[in-house]
N, C-alpha and C positions, 0 to 999 in steps of 0.2 A: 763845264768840262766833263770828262766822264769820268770813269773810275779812278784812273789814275790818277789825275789829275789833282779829285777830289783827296785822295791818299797822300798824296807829296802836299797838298795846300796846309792838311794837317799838320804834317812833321814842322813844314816851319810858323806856325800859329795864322797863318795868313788867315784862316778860317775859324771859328770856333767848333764846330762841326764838317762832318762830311756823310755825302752819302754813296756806298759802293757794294757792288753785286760779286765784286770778289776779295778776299781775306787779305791780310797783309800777310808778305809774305818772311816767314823765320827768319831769314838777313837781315828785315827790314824793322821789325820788333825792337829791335833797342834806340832805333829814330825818335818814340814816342816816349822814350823815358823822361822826359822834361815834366810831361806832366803824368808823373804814375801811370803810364800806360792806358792801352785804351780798353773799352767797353764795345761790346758788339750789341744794337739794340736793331732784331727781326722789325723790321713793319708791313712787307706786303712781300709780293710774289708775284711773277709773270711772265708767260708763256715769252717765249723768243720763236717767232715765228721766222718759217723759210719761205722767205716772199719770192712775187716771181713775175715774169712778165714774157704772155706769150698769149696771144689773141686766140680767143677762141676753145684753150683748153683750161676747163675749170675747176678739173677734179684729180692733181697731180698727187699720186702717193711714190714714196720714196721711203729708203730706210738708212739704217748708219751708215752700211757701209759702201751704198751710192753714192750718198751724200757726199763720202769722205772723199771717194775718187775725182767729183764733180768739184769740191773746191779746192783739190789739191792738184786738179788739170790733167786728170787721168782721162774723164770723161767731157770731152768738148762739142757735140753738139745734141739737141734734144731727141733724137730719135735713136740714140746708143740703144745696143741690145738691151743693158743692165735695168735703162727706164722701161723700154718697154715691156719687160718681165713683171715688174712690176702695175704697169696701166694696161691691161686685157682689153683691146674695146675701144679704146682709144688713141686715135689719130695724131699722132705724134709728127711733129716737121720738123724739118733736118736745119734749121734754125742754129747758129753757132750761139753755146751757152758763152755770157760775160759774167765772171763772177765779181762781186760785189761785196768788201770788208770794209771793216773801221780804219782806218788808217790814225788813231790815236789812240792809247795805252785802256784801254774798254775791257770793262766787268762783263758785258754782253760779249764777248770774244772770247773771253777765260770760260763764259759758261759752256759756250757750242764749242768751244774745243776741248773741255775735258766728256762733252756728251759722246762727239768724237772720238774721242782717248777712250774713251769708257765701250762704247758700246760697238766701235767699229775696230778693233782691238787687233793688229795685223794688218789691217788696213790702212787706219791714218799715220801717216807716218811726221806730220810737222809739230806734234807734240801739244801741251797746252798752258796759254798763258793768256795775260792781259795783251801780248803782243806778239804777231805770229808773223814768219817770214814767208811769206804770200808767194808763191811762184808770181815771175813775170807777164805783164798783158796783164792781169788783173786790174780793176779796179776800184781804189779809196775812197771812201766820204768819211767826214768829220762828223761823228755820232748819230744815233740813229736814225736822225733824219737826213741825215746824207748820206747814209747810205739807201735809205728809202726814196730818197731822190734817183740817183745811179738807177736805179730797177725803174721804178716810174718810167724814166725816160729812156731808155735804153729795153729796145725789139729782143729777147732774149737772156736777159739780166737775171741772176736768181742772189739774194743777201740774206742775211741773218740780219731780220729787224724787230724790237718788244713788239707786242702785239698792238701798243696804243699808237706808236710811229706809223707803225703797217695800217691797222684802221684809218687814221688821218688822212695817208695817201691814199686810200682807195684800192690797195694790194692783193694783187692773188698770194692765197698762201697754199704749201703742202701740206698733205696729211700726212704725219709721220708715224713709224711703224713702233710700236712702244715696246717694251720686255717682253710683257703677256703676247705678243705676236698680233694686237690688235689696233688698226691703220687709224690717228686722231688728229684732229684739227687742233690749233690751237684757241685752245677756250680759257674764260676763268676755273668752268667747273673743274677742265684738265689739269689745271697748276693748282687748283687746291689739294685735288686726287694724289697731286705730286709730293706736294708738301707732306700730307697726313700721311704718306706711308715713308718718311725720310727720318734718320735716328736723328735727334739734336744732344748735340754736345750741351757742356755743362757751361761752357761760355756761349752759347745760343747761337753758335753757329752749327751749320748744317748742308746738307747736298740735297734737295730735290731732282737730280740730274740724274735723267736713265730709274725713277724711282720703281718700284714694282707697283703693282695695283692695276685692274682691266682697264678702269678708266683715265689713269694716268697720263698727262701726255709728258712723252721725256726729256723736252727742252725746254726745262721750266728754272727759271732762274730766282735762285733769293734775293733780297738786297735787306742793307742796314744800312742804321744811320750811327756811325763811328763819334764816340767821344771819348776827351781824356777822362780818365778818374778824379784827377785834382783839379779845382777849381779857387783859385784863388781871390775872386772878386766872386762875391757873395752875391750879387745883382745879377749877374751874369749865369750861375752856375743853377742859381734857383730859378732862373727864366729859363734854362735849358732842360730842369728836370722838369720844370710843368710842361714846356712842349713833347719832350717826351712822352709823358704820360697823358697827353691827349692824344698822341698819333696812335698810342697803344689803346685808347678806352675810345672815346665817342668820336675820333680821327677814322678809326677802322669804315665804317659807314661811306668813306669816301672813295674808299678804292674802287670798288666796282665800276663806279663811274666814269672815272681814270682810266679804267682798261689795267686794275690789277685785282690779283685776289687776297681777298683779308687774310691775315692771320688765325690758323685756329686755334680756341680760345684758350687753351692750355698752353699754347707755347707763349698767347699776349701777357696769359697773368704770369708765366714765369718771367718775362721781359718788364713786368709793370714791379715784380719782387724786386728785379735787379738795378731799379733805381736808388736802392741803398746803399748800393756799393758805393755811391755819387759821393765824394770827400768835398763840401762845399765849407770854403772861409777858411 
């Protein structure tokens, strides 16, 4: 499931873990009191690319506050003034745009819409969360790869999909226009760029979204892996802080491969610190 999914599985033990790309939210904090609240534990990072599908053009740049109008149905088909100001040079068609979201409670949705929120600011007007009220004619898929589907198959489709769903399908993506005024693809080196310039709170949470930095790209999403503090089965609680502390030490190595970017290494050893907090037995 996705974020949320993963976040409500918590609340009622169904899970021993969870993994999600956006925070729990203030209402939501005293669900987790059963077991002493939870731990926010960083592991990777990853570009949330604007996939697209439209033959022939390969080099689409956009910024927020296109973007915003384009999935809030201001802008419907691909040859709008707004894109072509943006693409000099290239041959746009009058192709009706289908937009393409999550249609389940998704961390990847909270992050493009507060990049939205954030950076297209008078513009976006549907605000930002795990779940957004999509104008109508849009359309749903159920987690990244269905929405990566929808675009795949559908002449005109543009979605917010991580950059590993989008690879897998074989995806066009856009280049988006960062803080510094300069137009990035979605890469690992861009969401590292993202991370290193993003403040981290003292609970290890944090925003890479809209970061500053040239090479920054600014839809770049965090995720963690959410546990209780208490741990009453000793078996259990000590299996979870050594996988922890693998994903934080010789785990890191895997991401790239995956299509995420590591942690940098100040923010792993603070996360590798914060397995003390771990109340096991």
């Amino acid at each position: 499931g996705g974020s949320g999914k993963g976040k409500t599985d918590l609340q009622t033990k169904v899970v021993d873990f969870a993994g999600t790309d956006s925070l729990v939210k203030p209402e939501d904090v005293s669900k987790y009191a059963s077991g002493g609240g939870i731990l926010y534990f960083p592991t990777v990072a990853a570009p949330i690319t604007v996939s697209y599908n439209l033959s022939g053009v390969d080099n689409v740049k956009l910024d927020a506050p296109t973007l915003a109008k384009i999935f809030q149905g201001d802008i419907k088909t691909w040859d709008d003034a707004a894109i072509k100001a943006l693409n000099s040079g290239v041959s746009l068609p009058s192709t009706n745009i289908v937009v393409a979201h999550r249609s389940d409670a998704s961390g990847t949705t909270s992050n493009f819409s507060k990049y939205l929120d954030a950076a297209a600011a008078g513009t976006w007007k549907l605000g930002a969360s795990d779940t957004i009220t999509w104008p109508s004619g849009q359309q749903g898929g159920n987690g990244n790869s269905g929405v990566a589907a929808i675009v795949k198959s559908t002449k005109g489709a543009i979605g917010y999909v991580d950059l590993a769903d989008s690879k897998a399908s074989s995806l066009q993506v856009a280049q988006i226009k960062n803080k510094a005024g300069n137009f990035e693809a979605p890469t690992l080196t861009g969401a590292a760029a993202a991370v290193a310039g993003a403040t981290v709170k003292p609970d290890l949470t944090y925003s890479p979204i809209d970061a500053t930095g040239a090479d920054a790209y600014p839809i770049t999403s965090p995720t963690w892996i959410i546990v209780y503090k208490k741990w009453t089965d000793t078996a259990k609680g000590d299996a979870m802080k050594a996988f922890l502390n693998y994903i934080l030490t010789d785990g890191q190595a895997l991401a790239n491969p995956a299509g995420y970017a590591p942690l940098p290494t100040d923010l792993a050893l603070k996360a590798v610190a914060q397995l003390d907090m771990l109340q096991i037995g």
